[in-house]
N, C-alpha and C positions, 0 to 999 in steps of 0.2 A: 086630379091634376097633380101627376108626382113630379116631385122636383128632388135637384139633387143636393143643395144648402140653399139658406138663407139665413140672413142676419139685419136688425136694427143696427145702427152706427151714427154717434155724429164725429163729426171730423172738421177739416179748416181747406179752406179756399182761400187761392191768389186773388187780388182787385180785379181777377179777370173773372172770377166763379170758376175757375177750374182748382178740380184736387187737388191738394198736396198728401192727405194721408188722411184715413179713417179708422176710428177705435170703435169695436164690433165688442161690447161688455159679454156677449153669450152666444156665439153664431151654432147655430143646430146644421145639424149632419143630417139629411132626410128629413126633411120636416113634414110633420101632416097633414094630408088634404086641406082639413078642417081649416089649419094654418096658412096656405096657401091661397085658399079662397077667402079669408080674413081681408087678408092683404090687395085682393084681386079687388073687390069692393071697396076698401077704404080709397087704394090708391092709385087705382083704376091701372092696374097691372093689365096686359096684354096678354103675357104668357113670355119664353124665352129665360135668356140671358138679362137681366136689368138692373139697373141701380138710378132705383127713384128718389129724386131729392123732395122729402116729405114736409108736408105744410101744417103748423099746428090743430087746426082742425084736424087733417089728413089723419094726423098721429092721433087725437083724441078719440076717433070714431073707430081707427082700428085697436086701439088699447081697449074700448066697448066690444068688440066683437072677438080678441082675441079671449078677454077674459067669462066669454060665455060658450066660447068654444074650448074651455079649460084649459086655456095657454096662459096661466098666472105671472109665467117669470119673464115670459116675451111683453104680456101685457102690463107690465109693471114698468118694463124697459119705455114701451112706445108713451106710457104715461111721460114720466120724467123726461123723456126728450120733447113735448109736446113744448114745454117751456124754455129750449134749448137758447141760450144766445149763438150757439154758433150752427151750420149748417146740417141736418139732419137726412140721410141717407136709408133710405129701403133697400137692400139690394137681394134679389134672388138670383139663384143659380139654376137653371131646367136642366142643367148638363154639363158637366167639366170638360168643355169646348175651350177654346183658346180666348183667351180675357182681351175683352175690347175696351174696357175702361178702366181708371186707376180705383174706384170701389170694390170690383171686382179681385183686382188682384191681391189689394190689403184681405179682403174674405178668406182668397188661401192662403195666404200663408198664417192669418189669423186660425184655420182649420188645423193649421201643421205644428202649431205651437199651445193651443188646446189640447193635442193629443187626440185630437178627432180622426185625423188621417195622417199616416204614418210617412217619412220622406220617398219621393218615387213615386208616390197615391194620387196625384194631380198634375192634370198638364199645364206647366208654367212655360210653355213656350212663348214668344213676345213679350215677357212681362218687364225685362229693362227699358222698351218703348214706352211703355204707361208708368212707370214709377220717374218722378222727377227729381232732379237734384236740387233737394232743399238746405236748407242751415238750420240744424237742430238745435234749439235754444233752451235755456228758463222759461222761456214762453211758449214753448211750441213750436213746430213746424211753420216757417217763415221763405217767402219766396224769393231765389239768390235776387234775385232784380230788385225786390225791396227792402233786402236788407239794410242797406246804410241806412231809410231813411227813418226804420226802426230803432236801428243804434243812437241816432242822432235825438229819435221822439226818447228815448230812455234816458238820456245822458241829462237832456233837457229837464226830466221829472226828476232828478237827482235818481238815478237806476243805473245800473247796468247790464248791459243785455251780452248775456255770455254763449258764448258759441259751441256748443259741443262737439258737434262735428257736423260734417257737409257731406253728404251721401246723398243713396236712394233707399237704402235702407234703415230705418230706424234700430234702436236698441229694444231688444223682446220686453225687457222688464217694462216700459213704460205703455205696456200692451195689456201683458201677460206676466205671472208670474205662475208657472208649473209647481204644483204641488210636491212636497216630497224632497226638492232639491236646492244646494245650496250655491252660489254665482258670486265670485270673491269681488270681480269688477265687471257689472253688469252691462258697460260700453260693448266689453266685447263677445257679449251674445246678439246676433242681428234676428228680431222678427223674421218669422217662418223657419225656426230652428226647432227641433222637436228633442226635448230634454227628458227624458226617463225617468220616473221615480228612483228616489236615490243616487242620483248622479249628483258630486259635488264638482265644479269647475271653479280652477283656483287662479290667481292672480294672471296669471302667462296662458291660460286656455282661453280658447279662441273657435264661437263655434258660427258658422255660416247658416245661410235658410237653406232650407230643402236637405238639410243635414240635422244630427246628431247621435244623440245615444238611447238606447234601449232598457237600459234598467242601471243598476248599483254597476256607478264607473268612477274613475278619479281623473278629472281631464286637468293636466298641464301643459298640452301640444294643443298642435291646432286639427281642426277639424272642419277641412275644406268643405265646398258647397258638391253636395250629393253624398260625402260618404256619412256612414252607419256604424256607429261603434256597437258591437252587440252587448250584454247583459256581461257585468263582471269582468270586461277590460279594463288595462290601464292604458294613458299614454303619459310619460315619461316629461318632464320640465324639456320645453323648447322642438319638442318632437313634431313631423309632419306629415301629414295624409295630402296626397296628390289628388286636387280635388277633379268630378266632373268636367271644370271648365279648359282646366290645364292640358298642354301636351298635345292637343286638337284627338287623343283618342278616342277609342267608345267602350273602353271596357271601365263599369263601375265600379272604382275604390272602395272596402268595404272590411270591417274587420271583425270576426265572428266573436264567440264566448270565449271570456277567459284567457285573454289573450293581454301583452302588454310588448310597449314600444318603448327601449329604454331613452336617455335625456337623450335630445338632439337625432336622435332616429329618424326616418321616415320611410315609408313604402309607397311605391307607383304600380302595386299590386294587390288585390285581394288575399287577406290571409283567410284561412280557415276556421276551426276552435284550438286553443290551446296552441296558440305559437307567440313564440318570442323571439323579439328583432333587438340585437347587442346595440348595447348606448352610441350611439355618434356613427352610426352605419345606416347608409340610406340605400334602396332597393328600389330600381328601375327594372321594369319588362326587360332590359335586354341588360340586364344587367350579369355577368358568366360566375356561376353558381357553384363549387364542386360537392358533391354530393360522396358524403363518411360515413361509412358502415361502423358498426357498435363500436371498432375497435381504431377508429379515428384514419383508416383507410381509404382513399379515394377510390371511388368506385364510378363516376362519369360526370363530366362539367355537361349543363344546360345551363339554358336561359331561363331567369327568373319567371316569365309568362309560362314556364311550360309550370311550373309548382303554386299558381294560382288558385286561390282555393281549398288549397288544401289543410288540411290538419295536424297538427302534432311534430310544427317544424319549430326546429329553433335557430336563425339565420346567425351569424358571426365573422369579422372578419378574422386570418391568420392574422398573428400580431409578429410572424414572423417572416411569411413570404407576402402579404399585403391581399391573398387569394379569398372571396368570401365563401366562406362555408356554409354548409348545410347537414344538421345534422335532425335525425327523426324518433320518435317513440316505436316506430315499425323499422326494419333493419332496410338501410339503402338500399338494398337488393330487391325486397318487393316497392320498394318506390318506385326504382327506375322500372319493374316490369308493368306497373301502372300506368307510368307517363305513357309508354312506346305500346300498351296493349290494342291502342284502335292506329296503330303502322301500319 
């Protein structure tokens, strides 16, 4: 019986027993038969999509069966939650189908900030339906409906219940923390961001789920939900990537190796490797480009969508006629014969 993830979780419920959010200590990527039928037995799994809320027996009998099925570090987990005070969660995945419950969904992006699977790797279609607007606290995840009457239980025990923000998505750090990298202010990394080895994000970076970097980066811009900063980019203090959600397009924002976006930059275009976008110049698809042969020669204005993708550009505005420019490592002349080669 393959499946396609699974993870132990506990988590916190509204007075109604519905979700608010679940922490997954070790979610596996393909997990083993062996593992799969652990769980079919303890907790009387059907097969599918599920996220079973597990009863301490439930957990103590498969914590026995994982650990003779040599799943030590699963079975170590279903122990320790066996004594859980708060709500304890089985959830398997048969299939990266479209997420019917809020278990579900925390699993991926719990997978995408592991480093399990990379942004783009999972269908997160529906998942603002199932993630609810909570108030993230000193305490946890708290339901907006009872908040006040939280604030009012704290004030009363001499406390205070401090509010960090009100979302649907949580902060990664209190999840996950990615090996390797450093997060100047951890508010603004959201759970299901995928952070690189060696990427440091400094005060002003800003990275969304279903996004970020691939390897040794320096993020001071933001980095919208879907794009992919590759291995050895910069982005520049205050700079912007035009994410997935934006613009109602479908072309994936995306910025390859070695690449940097200087302050206050932005692009609504894929770049390539090895391009650089001048400080405080932002770059829309239709945005009209001229395109400078070696010897700073205009050689044909296009549209920024048509230089998508490509490599070894370095975009600029004139600081003298206001016209943005484009200049390349290959001479403008076999650029333009490239764009117009499928005419």
């Amino acid at each position: 019986m393959m499946s396609f993830a699974l993870a132990i979780g506990v988590g916190t419920q509204n007075s109604n027993q519905e979700w608010l959010e679940v922490f997954y200590p070790a979610p596996l990527l393909n997990p083993s038969e062996e593992l799969i039928e652990a769980v079919r037995k303890a907790c009387a799994y059907q097969g599918g999509n599920s996220a079973i809320q597990a009863m301490p027996e439930q957990l103590d009998a498969l914590s026995q069966s994982l650990e003779a099925a040599g799943e030590s570090q699963q079975a170590k987990i279903a122990a320790q939650c066996a004594s859980s005070k708060r709500p304890v969660v089985v959830t398997i995945l048969a299939s990266d189908q479209e997420s019917q419950t809020t278990p579900e969904v925390y699993l991926k992006l719990h997978l995408i900030s592991h480093r399990l699977v990379k942004p783009h790797g999972l269908n997160l279609s529906g998942i603002f339906g199932l993630l609810p607007n909570v108030a993230w606290t000193n305490k946890g995840a708290i339901d907006l409906s009872e908040l006040n009457q939280k604030q009012l239980e704290a004030r009363l025990n001499g406390d205070v219940l401090e509010v960090k923000s009100v979302d649907k998505f949580p902060q990664m750090t209190d999840y996950v923390v990615p090996s390797g990298t450093r997060i100047a202010d951890t508010s603004r990394v959201r759970l299901g961001a995928y952070i690189g080895e060696g990427t440091t994000i400094m005060h002003e970076g800003f990275v969304n789920f279903n996004a970020g970097t691939e390897g040794t980066s320096m993020i001071e811009g933001r980095i919208s939900a879907g794009v992919v900063i590759g291995k050895g980019s910069d982005l520049g203090g205050g700079c912007s990537t035009m994410g997935t959600l934006s613009g109602g397009g479908n072309i994936i924002i995306s910025v390859g190796e070695n690449c940097l976006l200087g302050a206050n930059a932005g692009i609504g275009i894929p770049l390539g490797d090895r391009c650089t976008v001048e400080a405080g110049l932002y770059i829309t698809a239709g945005t009209k480009v001229v395109l400078l042969d070696d010897q700073n020669n205009p050689v044909e204005t296009t549209k920024a969508r048509e230089l998508a993708g490509k490599s070894d550009l370095l975009f600029r505005r004139n600081s003298v006629n206001g016209q943005v420019e484009c200049k390349t490592n290959k001479s403008a002349i076999e650029l333009n014969e490239e764009l117009h080669a499928n005419n």
